[in-house]
N, C-alpha and C positions, 0 to 999 in steps of 0.2 A: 735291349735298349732301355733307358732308364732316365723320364723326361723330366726336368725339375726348372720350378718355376721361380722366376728370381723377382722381387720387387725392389727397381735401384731407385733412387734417387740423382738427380743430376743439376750442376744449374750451366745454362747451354750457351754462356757465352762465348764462349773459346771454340764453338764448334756449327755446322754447319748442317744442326740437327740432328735424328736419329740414326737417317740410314745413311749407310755407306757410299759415297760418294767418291771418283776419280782422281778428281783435284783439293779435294779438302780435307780434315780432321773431325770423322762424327763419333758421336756418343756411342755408339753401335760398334765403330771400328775400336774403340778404346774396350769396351765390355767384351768384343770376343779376342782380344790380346790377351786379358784377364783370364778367359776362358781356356783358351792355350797353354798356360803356365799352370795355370791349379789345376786342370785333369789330364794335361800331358798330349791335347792333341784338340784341334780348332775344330770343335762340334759345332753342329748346326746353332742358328740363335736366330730365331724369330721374335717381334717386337708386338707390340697392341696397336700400334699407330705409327705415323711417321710424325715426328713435330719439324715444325721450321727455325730454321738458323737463327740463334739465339734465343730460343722458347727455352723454358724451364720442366723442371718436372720433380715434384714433390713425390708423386707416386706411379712409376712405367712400367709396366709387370711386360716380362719379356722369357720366353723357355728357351734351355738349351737340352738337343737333346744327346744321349752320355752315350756311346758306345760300352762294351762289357770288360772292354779293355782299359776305361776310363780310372783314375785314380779315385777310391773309394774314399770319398770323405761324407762323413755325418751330415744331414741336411743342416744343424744347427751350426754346425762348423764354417760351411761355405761360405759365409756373408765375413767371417773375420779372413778365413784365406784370401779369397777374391779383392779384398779390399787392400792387400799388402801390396797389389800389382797393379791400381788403382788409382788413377791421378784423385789429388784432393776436392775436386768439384764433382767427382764421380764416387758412389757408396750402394755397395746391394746392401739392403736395410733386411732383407728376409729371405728364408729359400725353403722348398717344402718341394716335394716328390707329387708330380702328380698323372693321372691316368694319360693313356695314350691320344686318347680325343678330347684331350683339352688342348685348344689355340687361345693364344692372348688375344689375337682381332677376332677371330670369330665365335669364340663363346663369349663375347663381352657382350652385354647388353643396356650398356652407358657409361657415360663418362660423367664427370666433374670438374671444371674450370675454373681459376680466380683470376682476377687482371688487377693489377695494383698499380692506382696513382701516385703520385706525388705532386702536392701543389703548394707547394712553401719554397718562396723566391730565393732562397740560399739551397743552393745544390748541397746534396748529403755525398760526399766520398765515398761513404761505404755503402751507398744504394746501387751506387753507380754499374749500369749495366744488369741492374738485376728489380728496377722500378720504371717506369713513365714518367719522367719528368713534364709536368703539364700546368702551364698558368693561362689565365690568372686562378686563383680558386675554385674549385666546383660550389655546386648548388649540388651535394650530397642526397638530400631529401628529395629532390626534381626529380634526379638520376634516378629514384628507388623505386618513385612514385612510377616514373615510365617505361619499367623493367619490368612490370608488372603485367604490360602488356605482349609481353615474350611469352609468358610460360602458357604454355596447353597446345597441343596438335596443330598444327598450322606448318603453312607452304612461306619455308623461310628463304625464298629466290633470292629479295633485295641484299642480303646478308652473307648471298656469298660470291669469292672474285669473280673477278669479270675474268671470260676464256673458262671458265670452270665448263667440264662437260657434262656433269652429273643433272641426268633428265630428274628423277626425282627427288625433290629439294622440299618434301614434307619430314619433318621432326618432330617430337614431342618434346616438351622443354619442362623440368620436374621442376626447375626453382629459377627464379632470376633475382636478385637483388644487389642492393648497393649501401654500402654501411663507410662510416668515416671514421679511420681510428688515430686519432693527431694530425698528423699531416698527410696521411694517406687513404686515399678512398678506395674502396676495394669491391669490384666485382665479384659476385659467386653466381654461377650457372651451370645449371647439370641437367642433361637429357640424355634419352637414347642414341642419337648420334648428333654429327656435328658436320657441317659443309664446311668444304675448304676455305680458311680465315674467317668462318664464322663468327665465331665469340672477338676478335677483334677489330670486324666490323661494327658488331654489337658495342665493343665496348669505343668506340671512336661516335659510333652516334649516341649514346647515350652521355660521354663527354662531353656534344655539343648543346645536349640537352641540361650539362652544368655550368655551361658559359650562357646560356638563356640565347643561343643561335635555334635550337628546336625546341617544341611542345612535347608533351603527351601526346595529343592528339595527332601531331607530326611524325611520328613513331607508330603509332598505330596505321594512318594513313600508309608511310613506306611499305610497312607488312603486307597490307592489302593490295600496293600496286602492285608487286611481286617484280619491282626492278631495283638492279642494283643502283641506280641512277640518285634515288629516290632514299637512298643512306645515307651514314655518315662517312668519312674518311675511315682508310683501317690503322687502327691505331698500331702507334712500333709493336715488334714482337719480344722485347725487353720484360714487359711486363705482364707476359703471360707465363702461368702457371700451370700444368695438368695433375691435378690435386688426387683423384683417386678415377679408377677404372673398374668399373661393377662386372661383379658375376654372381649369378642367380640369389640366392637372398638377399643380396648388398645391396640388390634396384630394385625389389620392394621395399625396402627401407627408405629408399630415397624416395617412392614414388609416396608414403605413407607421410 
């Protein structure tokens, strides 16, 4: 067996997330199609994560693994085969061979998220479905100033859905910030892990913190009651992105 690890790229409109699903068309189901065709037989394919319908993904590291009867292609080859059989919103960007105990979810030891606004009252056509369409304007510098209050070890409860069943809801959060490039404001957030609809609760309260509906110190307050109550709305899942997925050196880097 011969497990090699693929970094695709995806943008998730068209589809109903990562994994595999009964009734719908996921990114998952279209990658091991792909999979099928270029080694001759539908090997296993495991993911880092599951994203939600319509999420994005700059960077998804996901393994399949090859049986010995597998078509022998060059690791630097696969990402141009795989791509022939490929819808155009979907691209393995890399592929590299790697040992038997490496898992995508379980040896990751962080992630990195961006959320991208849009607040320029003429809708852009080619954003479309792939940004936050959000007015009136933010207050970019509020947003960054109260982001701030996210990052370090803390019990992030308020921040994640409601029904979530996950007892422990402590993270460590390596960066939060908020920067505005034209008409687009854009969240960056990376920690060790992440509660369900996390980062786009974050970014929906931190939005209201650009329309001057919350403080700073509003943000901090929610944190510490550790109720979802006490957030803000969760923002679409249009303009989320999961930007890179750490493994061992790559999360000291980010923690540095």
């Amino acid at each position: 067996m011969k497990k090699i690890k693929l970094n695709i790229s995806y943008i998730g409109t068209a589809y109903c997330g990562w994994q595999v699903q009964p009734n719908a068309v996921s990114v998952q189901q279209r990658v091991q199609d792909a999979v099928e065709k270029t080694f001759g037989n539908r090997y296993p394919l495991t993911g880092c994560s599951r994203t939600d319908s319509g999420v994005h993904a700059r960077s998804f590291i996901c393994t399949v693994e090859l049986g010995d009867e597998a078509n022998n292609i060059p690791c630097e080859r696969i990402p141009l085969v795989m791509n022939r059989y490929l819808p155009v919103d979907i691209a393995v960007m890399q592929a590299e061979e790697v040992e038997d105990d490496f898992h995508p979810r379980y040896s990751c030891l962080g992630k990195a998220y961006e959320y991208i606004f849009y607040d320029n009252p003429i809708r852009d056509p080619f954003s479309e479905g792939r940004v936050a369409h959000i007015l009136p304007r933010l207050d970019a510098d509020a947003m960054d100033k109260a982001a701030k209050e996210i990052i370090g070890k803390q019990d992030f409860r308020c921040f994640m859905a409601s029904g979530s069943k996950i007892e422990d809801t402590v993270r460590t959060v390596y960066d939060c910030r908020v920067s505005r490039e034209g008409d687009r404001v854009k969240l960056y957030i990376s920690a060790d892990g992440f509660l369900y609809n996390m980062v786009r609760i974050i970014a929906g309260t931190l939005a209201e913190v650009g329309h001057g509906k919350r403080t700073k110190k509003e943000v901090r307050a929610a944190i510490d009651s550790k109720d979802r109550k006490n957030s803000g709305q969760t923002a679409p899942p249009e303009g989320l992105y999961l930007c890179k997925v750490f493994y061992g050196k790559e999360k000291n880097n980010e923690e540095n």
